[in-house]
C-alpha positions as CSV (number, residue, x, y, z in Angstrom):
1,X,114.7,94.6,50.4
2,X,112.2,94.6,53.3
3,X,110.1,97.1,51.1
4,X,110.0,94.3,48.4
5,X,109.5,91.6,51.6
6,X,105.9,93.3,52.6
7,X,104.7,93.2,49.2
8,X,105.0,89.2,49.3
9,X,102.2,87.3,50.0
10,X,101.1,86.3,53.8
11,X,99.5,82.5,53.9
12,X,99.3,81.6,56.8
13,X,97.5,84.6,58.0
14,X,93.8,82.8,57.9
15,X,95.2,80.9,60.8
16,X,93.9,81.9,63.9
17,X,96.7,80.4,66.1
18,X,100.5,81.4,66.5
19,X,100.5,77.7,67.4
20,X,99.1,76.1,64.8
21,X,101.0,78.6,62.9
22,X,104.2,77.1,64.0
23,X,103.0,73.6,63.2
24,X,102.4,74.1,59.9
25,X,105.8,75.8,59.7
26,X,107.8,72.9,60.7
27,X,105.5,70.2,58.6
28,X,105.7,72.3,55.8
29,X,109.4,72.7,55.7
30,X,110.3,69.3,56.8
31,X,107.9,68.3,54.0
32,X,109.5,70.1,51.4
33,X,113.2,68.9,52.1
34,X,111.9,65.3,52.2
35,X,110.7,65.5,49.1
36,X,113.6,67.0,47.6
37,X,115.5,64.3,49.1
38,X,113.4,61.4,48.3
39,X,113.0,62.0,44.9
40,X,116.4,63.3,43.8
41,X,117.4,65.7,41.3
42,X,120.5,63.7,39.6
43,X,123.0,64.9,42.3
44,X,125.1,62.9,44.2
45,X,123.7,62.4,48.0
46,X,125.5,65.5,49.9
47,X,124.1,68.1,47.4
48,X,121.1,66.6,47.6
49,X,120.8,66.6,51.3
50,X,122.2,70.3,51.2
51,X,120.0,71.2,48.6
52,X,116.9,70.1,50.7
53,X,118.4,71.7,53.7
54,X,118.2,75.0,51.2
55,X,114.7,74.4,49.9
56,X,113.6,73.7,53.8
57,X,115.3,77.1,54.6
58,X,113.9,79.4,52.0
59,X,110.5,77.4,52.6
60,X,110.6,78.1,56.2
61,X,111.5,82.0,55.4
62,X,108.7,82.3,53.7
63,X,105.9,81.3,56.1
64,X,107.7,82.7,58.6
65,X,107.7,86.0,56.7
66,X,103.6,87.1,57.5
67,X,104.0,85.9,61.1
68,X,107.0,87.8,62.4
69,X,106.4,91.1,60.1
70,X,103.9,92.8,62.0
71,X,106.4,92.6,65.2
72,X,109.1,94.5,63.2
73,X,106.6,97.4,62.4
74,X,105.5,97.4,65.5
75,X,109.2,98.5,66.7
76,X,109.6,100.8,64.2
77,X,106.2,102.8,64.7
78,X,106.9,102.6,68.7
79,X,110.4,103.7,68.3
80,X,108.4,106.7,65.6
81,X,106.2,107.3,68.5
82,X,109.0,107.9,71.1
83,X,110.2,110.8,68.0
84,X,106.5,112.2,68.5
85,X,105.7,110.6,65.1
86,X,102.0,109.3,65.5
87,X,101.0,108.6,62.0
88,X,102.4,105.1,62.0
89,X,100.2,102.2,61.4
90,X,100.7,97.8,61.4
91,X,99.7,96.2,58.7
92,X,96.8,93.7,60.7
93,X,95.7,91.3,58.4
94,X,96.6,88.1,60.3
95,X,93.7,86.2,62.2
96,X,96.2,84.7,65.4
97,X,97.4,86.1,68.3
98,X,100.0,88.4,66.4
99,X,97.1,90.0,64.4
100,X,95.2,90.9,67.5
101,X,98.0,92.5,68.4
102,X,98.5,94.4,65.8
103,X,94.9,95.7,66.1
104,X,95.6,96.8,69.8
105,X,98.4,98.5,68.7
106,X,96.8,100.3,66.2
107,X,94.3,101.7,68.4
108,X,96.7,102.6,71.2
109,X,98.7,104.9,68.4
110,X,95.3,106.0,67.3
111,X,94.7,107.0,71.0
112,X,97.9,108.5,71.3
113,X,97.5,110.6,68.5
114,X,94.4,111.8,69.5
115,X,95.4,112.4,73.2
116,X,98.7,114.3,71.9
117,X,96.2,116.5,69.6
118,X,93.7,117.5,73.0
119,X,97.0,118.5,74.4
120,X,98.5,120.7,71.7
121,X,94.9,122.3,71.4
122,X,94.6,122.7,75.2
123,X,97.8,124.9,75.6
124,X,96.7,126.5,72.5
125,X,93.4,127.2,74.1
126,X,94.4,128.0,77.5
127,X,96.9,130.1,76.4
128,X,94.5,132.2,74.5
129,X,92.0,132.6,77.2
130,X,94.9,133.6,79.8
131,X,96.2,136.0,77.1
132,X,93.0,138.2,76.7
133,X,92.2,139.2,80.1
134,X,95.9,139.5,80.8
135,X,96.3,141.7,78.3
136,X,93.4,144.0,78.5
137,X,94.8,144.2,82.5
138,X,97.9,144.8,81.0
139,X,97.1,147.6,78.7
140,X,94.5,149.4,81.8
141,X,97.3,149.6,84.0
142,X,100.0,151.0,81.5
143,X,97.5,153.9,81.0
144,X,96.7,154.3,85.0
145,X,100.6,154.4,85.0
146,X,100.8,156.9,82.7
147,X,98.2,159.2,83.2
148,X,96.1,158.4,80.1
149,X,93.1,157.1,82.2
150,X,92.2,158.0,85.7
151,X,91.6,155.6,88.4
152,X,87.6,156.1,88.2
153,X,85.2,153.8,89.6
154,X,84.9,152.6,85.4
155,X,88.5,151.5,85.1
156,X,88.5,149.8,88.2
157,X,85.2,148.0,87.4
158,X,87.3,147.0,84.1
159,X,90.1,145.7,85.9
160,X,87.8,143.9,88.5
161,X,85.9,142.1,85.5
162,X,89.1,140.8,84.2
163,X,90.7,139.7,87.2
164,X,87.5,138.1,87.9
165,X,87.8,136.1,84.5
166,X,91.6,135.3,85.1
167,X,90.0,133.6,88.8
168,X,87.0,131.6,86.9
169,X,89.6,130.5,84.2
170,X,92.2,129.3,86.6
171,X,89.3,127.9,89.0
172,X,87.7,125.8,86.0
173,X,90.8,124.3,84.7
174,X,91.4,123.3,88.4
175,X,88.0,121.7,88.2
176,X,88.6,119.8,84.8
177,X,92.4,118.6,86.0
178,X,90.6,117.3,89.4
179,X,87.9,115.3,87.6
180,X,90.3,113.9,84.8
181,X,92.5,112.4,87.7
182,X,89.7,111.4,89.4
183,X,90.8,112.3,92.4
184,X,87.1,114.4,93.1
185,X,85.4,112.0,95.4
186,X,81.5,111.9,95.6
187,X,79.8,112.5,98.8
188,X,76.3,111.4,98.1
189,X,73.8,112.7,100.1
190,X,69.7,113.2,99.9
191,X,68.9,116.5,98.3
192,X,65.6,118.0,98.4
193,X,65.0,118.8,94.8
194,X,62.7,122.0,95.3
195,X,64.9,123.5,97.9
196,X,68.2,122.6,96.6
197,X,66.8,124.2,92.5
198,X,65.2,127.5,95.1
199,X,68.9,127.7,97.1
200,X,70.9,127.6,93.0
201,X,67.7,129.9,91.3
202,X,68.7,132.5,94.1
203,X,72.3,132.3,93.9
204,X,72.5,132.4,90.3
205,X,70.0,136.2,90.2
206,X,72.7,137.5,92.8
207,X,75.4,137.1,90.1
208,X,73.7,137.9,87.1
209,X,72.3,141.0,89.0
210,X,76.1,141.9,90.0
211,X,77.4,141.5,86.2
212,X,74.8,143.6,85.2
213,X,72.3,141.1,83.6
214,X,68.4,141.8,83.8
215,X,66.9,138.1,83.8
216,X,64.7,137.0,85.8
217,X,64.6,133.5,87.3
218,X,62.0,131.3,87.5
219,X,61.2,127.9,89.1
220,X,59.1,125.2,88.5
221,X,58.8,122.2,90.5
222,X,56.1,119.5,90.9
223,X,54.7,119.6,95.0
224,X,56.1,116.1,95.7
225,X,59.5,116.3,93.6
226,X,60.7,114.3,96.0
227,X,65.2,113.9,96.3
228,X,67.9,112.6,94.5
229,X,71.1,111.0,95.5
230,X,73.6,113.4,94.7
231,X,77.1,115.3,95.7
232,X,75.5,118.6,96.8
233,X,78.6,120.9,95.9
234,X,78.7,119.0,92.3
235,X,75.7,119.3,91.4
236,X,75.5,123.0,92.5
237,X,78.4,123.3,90.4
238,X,76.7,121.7,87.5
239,X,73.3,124.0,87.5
240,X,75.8,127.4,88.2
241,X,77.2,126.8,85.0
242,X,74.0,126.2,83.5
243,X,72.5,129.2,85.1
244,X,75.4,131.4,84.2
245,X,75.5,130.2,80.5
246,X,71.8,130.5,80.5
247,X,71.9,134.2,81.6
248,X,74.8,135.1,79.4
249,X,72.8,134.2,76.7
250,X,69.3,135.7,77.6
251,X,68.4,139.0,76.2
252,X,67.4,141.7,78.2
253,X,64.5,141.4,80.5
254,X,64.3,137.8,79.2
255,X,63.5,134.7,81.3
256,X,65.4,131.9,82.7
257,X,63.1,128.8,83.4
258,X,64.4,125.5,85.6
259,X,62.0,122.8,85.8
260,X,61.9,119.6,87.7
261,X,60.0,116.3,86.6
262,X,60.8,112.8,88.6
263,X,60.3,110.0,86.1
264,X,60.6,106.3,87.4
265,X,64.3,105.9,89.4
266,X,65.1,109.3,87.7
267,X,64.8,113.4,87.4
268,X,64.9,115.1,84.8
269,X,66.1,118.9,85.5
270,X,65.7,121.1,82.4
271,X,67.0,124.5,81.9
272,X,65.4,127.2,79.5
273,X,66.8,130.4,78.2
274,X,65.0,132.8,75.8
275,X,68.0,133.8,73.8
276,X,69.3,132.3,70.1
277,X,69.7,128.5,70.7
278,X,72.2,126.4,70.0
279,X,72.1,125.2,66.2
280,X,72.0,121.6,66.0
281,X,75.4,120.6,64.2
282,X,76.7,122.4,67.2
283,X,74.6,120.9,70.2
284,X,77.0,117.7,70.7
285,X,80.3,120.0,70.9
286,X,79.1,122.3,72.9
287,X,79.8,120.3,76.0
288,X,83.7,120.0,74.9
289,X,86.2,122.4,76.4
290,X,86.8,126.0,75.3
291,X,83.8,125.3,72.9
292,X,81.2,128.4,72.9
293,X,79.8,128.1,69.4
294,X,77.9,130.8,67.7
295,X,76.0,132.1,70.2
296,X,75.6,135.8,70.4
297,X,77.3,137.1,74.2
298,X,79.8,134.9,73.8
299,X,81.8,138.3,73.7
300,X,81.1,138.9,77.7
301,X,83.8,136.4,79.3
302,X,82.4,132.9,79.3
303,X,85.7,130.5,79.3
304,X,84.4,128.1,77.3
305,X,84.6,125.6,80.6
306,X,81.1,125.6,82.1
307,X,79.5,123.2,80.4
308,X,82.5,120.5,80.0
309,X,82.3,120.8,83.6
310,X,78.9,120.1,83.9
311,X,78.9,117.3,81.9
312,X,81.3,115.9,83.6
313,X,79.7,116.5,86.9
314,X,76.5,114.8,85.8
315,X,78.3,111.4,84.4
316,X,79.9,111.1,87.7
317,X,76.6,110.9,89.0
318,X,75.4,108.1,86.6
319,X,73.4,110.6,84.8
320,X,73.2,112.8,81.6
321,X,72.9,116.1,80.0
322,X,72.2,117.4,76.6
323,X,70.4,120.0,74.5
324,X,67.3,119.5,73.5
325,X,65.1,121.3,70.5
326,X,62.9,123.5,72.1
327,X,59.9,123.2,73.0
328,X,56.8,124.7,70.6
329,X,56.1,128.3,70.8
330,X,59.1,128.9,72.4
331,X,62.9,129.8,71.3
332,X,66.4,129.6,73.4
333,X,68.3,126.8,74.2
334,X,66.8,123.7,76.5
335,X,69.4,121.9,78.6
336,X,68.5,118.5,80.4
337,X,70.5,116.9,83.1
338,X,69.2,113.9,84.1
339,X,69.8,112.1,87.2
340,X,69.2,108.9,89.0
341,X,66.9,109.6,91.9
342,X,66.9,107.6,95.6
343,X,66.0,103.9,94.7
């Protein structure tokens, strides 16, 4: 029955007003018994008054049908949704009120859906990345235990590197949960541009020289690069992850180039790398979590993290960041952050 009762027509749906809706209801119906009444079908006066009242009923019914039928699947996809069940969707044709709710309610479930799919793929993620350094710990230490490997300075580099992996992982996800509750307040200060990019340039060769990486860093910065208005630890944070990606991804020997350009009320910071690029289907994803893309080195424990962090970090600042094609003569991936300088 209420399968066959959403196939009927809706009439009243053009009408932008639950109001006017109702108006028309009660003129219509009232209308209908009258004239059922007034002009008599050949029955004596009770049936015809009951008759009217009948015609006036099943008139009423159906008007009424288009205006209350998008609140009864509304409770039956919330009370789907409280099952888990996502996939259900009102029927928003009407043009009132009722119809606008519909839409919002459409959306939210769309929303919802969405939201409970980031979540499923974030434990499926996280547990993935927790599961391969735990794992390779797991299987050093069994053979320490047993004698199949000896405790060399090797091994324990090995076990070092992973634990160290477990601690970005851990650190990073602390990051992202911080900045989705928005409880990571700002405190702006002004930052010299060429000494804050010469204080990240430095700290960034001290860890690629640790993890083995032969890159060399290079700066270049106008002479009056003047500030920007900035969270100091953010924005550190920010260019580490760039630098660190950037190095991961450089070959041997190859060279790692930050530059700075004020532009108007703005900076624009670019970072260079001389390795494969990011193709660009993939250059607008890259900046989600646990995406790495194709990328050769992506095999040397990057989390997948960095750059959802840095994007992040640079919209709190009221700025931007994204991959750029490179520039001529030259290969590797070209990041730009920009952001707004003192006014």
């Amino acid at each position: 029955m209420t399968a066959l009762m959403d196939l009927l027509p809706r009439p009243l749906d053009p009408v932008r007003s639950i109001k006017l809706k109702l108006g028309i209801l009660l003129v219509c119906s009232g209308a209908a018994g009258l004239a059922v009444f007034w002009q008599g079908i050949g029955w004596v006066p009770y049936l015809t008054s009951a008759t009217a009242i009948a015609v006036a009923l099943v008139t009423s019914q159906f008007l009424a049908h288009g205006m209350t039928s998008p609140l009864r699947e509304m409770t039956t996809a919330a009370r789907a949704m409280a099952r888990g069940d996502y996939t259900r969707r009102v029927r928003a044709t009407s043009q009132d009120e009722v119809g606008e709710l519909a839409h919002a309610f459409n959306q939210m479930a769309a929303d919802l859906a969405a939201a409970d799919q980031q979540r499923r793929e974030l434990i499926a993620n996280v547990s993935h990345e927790l599961r391969t350094p735990i794992t390779a710990l797991q299987g050093l230490l069994e053979n320490l235990v047993d004698g199949v490997a000896q405790p060399d300075a090797a091994a324990l580099r090995t076990a070092l590197a992973q634990s160290e992996r477990l601690g970005r992982l851990v650190t990073e996800l602390l990051d992202l949960s911080r900045l989705d509750a928005g409880v990571v307040p700002l405190e702006m200060v002004d930052i010299d541009i060429a000494k804050f990019l010469d204080a990240v340039v430095q700290e960034a060769a001290v860890t690629a020289t640790g993890a083995g990486r032969l890159v060399d860093f290079r700066v270049r910065v106008p002479a009056a690069a003047g500030s920007v208005r900035a969270d100091p630890d953010r924005l550190q944070q920010v260019f580490a992850n760039l630098l660190d990606n950037a190095a991961r991804h450089s070959p041997p020997g190859g060279t790692v180039l930050v530059t700075a350009r004020p532009i108007a009320d703005r900076c624009h910071f670019e970072v260079v790398d001389e390795g494969d690029g990011i193709p660009p289907d993939q250059r607008a994803s890259v900046f989600e979590r646990f995406t790495r893309g194709n990328r050769t080195g992506n095999r040397d424990g990057g989390t997948g993290l960095g750059l959802a962090i840095a994007r992040w970090a640079v919209e709190m600042h009221g700025g931007t960041i994204a991959v750029l094609d490179p520039e001529r003569q030259r290969s590797g991936c070209r990041i730009r952050v920009t952001i707004p300088t003192i006014s």
